[in-house]
N, C-alpha and C positions, 0 to 999 in steps of 0.2 A: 085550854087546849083539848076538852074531852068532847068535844064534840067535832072539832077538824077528823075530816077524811081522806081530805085530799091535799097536796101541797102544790104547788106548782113552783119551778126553781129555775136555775139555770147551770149551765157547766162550771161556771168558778164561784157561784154562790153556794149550789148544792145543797144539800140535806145533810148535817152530820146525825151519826147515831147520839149522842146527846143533845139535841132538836129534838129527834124523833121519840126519845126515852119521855119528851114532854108534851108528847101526843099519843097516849095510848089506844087510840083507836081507828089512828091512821090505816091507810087501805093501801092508797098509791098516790106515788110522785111522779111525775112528769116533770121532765128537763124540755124548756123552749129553748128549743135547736138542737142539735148533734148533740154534744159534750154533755158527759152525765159523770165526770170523772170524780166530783167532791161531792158526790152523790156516795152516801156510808153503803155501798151493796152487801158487804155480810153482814152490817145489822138488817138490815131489808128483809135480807132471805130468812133469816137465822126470825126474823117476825110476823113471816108472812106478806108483807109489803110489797105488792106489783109496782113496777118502775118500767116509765115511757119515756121517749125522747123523740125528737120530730127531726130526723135524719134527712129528709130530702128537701124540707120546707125553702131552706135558704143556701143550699148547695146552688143554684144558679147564679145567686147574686155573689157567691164567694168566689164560686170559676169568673165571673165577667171579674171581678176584684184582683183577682191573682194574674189574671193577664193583664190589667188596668198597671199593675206595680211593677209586673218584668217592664214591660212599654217604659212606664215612667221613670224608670231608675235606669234602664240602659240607655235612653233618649237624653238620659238627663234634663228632665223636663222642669223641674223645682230651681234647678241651677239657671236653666235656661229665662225660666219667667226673671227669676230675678234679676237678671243680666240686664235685661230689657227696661225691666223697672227702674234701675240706676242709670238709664239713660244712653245704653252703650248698644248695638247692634250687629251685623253680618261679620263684616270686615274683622271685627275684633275681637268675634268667640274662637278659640282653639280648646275647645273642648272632644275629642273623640266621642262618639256614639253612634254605636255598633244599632245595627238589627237583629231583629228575631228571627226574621226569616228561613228554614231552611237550615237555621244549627238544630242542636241536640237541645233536649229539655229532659231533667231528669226531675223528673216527682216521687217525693218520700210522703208514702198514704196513699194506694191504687184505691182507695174507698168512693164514697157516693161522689163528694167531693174533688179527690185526686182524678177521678172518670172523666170528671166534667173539663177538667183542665186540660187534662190528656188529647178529650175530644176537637177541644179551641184548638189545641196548641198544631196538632196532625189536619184539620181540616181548614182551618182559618190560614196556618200561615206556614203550611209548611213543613212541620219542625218533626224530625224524629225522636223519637219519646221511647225512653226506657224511665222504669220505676223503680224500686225497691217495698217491698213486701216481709213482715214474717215469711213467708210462703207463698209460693208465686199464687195467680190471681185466675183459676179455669178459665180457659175460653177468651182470654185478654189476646189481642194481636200486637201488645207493646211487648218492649226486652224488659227481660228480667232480668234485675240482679241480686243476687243471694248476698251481697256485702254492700254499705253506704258508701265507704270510699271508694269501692269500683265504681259507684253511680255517678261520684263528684267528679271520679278521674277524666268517666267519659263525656259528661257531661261540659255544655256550653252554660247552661244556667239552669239552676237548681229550685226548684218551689217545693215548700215541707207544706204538706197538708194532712201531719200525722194529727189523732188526738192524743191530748194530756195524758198523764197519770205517771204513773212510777218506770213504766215500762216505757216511755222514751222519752227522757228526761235525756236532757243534752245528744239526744240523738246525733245533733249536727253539733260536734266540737271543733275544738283545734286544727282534730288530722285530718275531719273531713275540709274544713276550708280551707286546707295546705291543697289536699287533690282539689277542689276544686277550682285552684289555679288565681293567677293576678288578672287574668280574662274576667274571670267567673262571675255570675251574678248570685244572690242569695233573695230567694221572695219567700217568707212565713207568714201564711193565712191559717196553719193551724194552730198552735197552741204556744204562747210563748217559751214556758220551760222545754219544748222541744230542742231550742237553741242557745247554747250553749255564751249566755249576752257576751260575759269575759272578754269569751275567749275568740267571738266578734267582733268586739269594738280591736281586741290585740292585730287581729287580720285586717282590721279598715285600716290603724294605724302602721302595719308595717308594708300595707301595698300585697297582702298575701291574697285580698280578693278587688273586684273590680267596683263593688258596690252592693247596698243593698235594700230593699225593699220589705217592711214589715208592715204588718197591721197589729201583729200581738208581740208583747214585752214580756219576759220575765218581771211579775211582780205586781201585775193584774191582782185584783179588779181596781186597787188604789195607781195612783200615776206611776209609773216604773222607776224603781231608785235610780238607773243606768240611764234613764233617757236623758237626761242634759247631753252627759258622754256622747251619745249615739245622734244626736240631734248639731253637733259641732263640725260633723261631713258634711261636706255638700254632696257624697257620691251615696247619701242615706234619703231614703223618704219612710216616713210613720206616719201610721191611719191609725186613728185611737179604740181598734177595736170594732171599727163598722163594717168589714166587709161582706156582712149577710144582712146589712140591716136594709131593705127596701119595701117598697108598701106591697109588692107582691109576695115578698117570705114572710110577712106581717098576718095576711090574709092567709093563705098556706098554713102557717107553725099554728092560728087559733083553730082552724078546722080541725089539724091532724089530735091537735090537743081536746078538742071538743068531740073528737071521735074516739080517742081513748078513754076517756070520763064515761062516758055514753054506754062504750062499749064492756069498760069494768063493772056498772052499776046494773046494769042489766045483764050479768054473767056471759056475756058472752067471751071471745078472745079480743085480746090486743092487738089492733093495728099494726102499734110498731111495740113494741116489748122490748124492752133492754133484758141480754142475757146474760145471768147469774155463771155462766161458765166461763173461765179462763181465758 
């Protein structure tokens, strides 16, 4: 390990500060993609250790993803193929399925990501868009909401495209899937422990939401212990995880990565730097 400089990581693999205690001469770490949250930041700082992460690389293919999951779960699209499969057709589906169009979409995370959603959701189809933030978001022309369950209450359908970490673990629990209604849809392309699985799968089973659409689980990066449960709706669809993975954010995440390498070793600044502040 005495000769490593460099690590290259991911959001749920990260870097712990005992890794790093066995690389004394590490420089910097770079997270491919957004999330740099199991990435040890005060052993980093606390050792001098510059840390990158490639924030925009794959934010398009997660917005086209997060609108692919509202569609697909309020379409009920997974129920519908299978319908068909068994051999049944028109006449005999009584399935409800709503549109997007023109309702409310409430996104938790206005970030690079949340932006992009935002933008689908207001230009493509319609849909008025309020957010939730720490802190509202300069210069945004979406509503703001200073509390989550005011988001859920007014919201039609709700996408979390918060990142991980200790700070919004269960973001979306119980009260928030009670506001947001036996209408409501749920789509998480950010971070599974943002959602609160429990207390989830309790709201699929008592009819307290309309359905839901994930790509991340509580309990990444192994298979989620709750996914059987969550996989036994038919008003659920789950993506294992892929919805930035495309040959374009592939190409993207190596450049932005190959420009922070480049640009650490030859002293200059960091492209994209992850900040050591709160």
């Amino acid at each position: 390990g005495a000769t490593v400089r460099a690590v290259l990581t991911n959001g749920r693999g990260g870097l712990s500060g005992d890794e790093m205690a066995l690389l004394p001469n590490l420089e910097i770490a770079c997270a491919v993609g957004a999330g740099y949250e199991a990435i040890d930041l005060d052993t980093a700082r606390s050792r001098g250790i510059a840390v990158a992460n490639c924030p925009d690389a794959n934010a398009s293919a997660v917005a086209d993803s997060a609108m692919m999951l509202l569609m697909a779960t309020t379409r009920h699209l997974l129920q519908a193929d299978r319908f068909v499969r068994a051999g049944r057709w028109q006449d005999q589906w009584r399935v409800d399925t709503p549109t997007i169009s023109g309702k409310r979409l409430g996104v938790l995370g206005l970030g690079k990501i949340g932006s992009r959603i935002a933008h689908r959701a207001a230009r493509g189809f319609d849909m008025e868009v309020g957010y939730h933030n720490r802190t509202a978001v300069t210069g945004s022309s979406y509503r703001y909401f200073d509390s989550l369950i005011a988001l859920a209450t007014w919201a039609d359908f709700l996408i979390a495209a918060a990142p991980g970490g200790a700070g919004t673990r269960h973001l979306v629990n119980a009260d928030v899937l009670t506001a947001l209604g036996p209408k409501g849809y749920l789509v998480n392309i950010g971070r599974g422990t943002v959602v609160d699985t429990a207390a989830l799968i309790d709201a699929l089973q008592s009819h307290r939401i309309a359905g839901a659409g994930l790509d991340v689980v509580e309990g990444e990066p192994n298979v989620p212990p709750k996914l059987p449960e969550l996989l036994r709706f038919d008003n659920v669809i789950v993506t294992p995880h892929v919805a930035g993975r495309a040959p374009e954010s592939r190409t993207a995440a190596t450049a932005l990565l190959l420009a922070n390498l480049n640009a650490h070793f030859s002293g200059s600044p960091l492209p994209s730097p992850v900040s050591f502040k709160d």
